[in-house]
N, C-alpha and C positions, 0 to 999 in steps of 0.2 A: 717449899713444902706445900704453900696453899697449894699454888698454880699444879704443881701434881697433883692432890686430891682436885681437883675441878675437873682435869683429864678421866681421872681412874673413875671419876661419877659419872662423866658422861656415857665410860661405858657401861658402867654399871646399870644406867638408865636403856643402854640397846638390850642389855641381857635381861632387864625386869620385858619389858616389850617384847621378847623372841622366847621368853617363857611362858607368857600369856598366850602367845600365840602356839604353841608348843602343846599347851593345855587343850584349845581347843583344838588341834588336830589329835590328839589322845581322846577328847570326845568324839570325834567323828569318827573316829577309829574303829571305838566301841560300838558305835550307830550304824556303822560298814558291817560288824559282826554278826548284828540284829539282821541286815537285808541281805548276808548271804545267809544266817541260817532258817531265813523267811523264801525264801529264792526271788526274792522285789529286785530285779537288774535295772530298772528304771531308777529305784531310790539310790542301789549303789550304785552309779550313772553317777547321779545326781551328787554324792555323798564326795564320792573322786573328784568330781569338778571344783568342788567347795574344797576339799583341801587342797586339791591343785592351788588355789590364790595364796591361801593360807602360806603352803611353802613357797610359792613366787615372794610373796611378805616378808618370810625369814630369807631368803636367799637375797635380797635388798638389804638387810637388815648387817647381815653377815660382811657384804661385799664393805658399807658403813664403816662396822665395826675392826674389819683389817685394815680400811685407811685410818682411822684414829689409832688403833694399833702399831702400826707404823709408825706415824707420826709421834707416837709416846717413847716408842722406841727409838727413832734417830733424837728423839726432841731429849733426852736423857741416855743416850746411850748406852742402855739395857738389852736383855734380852727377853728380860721375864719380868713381869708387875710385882713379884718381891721383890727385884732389886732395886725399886724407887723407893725411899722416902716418903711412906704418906701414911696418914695416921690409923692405927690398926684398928679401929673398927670396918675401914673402907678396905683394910685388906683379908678383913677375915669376910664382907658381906659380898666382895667377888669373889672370894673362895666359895663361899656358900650355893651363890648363883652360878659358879661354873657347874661343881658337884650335882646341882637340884637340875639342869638342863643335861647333864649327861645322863641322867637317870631318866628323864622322862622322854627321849631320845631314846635309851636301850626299852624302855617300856614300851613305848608305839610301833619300836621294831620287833619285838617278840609279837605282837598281839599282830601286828601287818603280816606276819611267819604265819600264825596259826590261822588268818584270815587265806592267806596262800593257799596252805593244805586243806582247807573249807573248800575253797574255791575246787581244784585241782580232785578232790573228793566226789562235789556237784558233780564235775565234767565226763569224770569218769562214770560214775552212774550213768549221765543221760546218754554216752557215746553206749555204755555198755544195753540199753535199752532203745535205742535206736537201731543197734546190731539185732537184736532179738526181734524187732520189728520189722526189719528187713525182711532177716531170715523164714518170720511168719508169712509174709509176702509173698516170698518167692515159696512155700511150702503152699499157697493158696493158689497161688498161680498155677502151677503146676497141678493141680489138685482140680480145679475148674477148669482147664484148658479144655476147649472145644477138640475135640478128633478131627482128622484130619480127613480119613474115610467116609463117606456116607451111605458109602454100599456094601453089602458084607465082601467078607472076604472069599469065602466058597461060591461055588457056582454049582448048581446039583444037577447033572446034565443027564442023569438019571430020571428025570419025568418027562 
């Protein structure tokens, strides 16, 4: 039973780690929402690239935590961390840590949803006012175009 709890903490210790991290990508998340509804493409630039590492970090973290995974699993011949033996504070506080990273996971994806339709809103506008710009354009153009004539078009063969 130790030797199980020593497994089921070390994952315990990937999922404290990939929650932290989890965290700060729901901040950046909300910092993305700031610079689209500021229209700063620079900071959100900037904001993407910083969580890009972030999830390179969890996605390292993850690949970790399936090989210990595995390993606990052939190492006990389980399929699931309740069917081991180990003492139930360690099995209610990876219950807990699964629950608390699924949440904050459906959280950054609702809020990355409505940063989408932010975005997708912008675009629409400025397509839709570059069309109007055009359009003025070519109403100008046409509107100042030089004549093509220089000399009238009658000739009064009357004088």
């Amino acid at each position: 039973m130790e030797d199980s709890n020593k497994e089921i903490i070390i994952l315990i210790d990937m999922l404290n780690k990939k929650s932290d991290l989890l965290s700060e990508i729901l901040n950046i998340t909300h910092k993305q929402t700031d610079a689209i509804k500021d229209s700063n493409l620079d900071k959100l630039d900037n904001l993407i690239m910083i969580k890009r590492t972030y999830i390179d970090k969890i996605d390292n973290i993850d690949s970790s935590y399936a090989k210990q995974f595995s390993k606990i699993r052939n190492l006990y011949n389980v399929n699931e961390i309740s069917q081991i033996d180990i003492k139930k504070d360690i099995k209610i506080k990876f219950k807990q840590l699964n629950q608390q990273l699924h949440e904050k996971v459906e959280n950054i994806f609702e809020i990355d949803k409505k940063n989408s339709e932010l975005i997708n809103n912008n675009f629409q506008q400025v397509k839709s006012k570059l069309k109007d710009i055009k359009q003025g354009k070519k109403v100008t153009s046409n509107y100042y175009r030089q004549s093509i004539q220089t000399e009238g078009y009658f000739i009064d063969k009357g004088r």
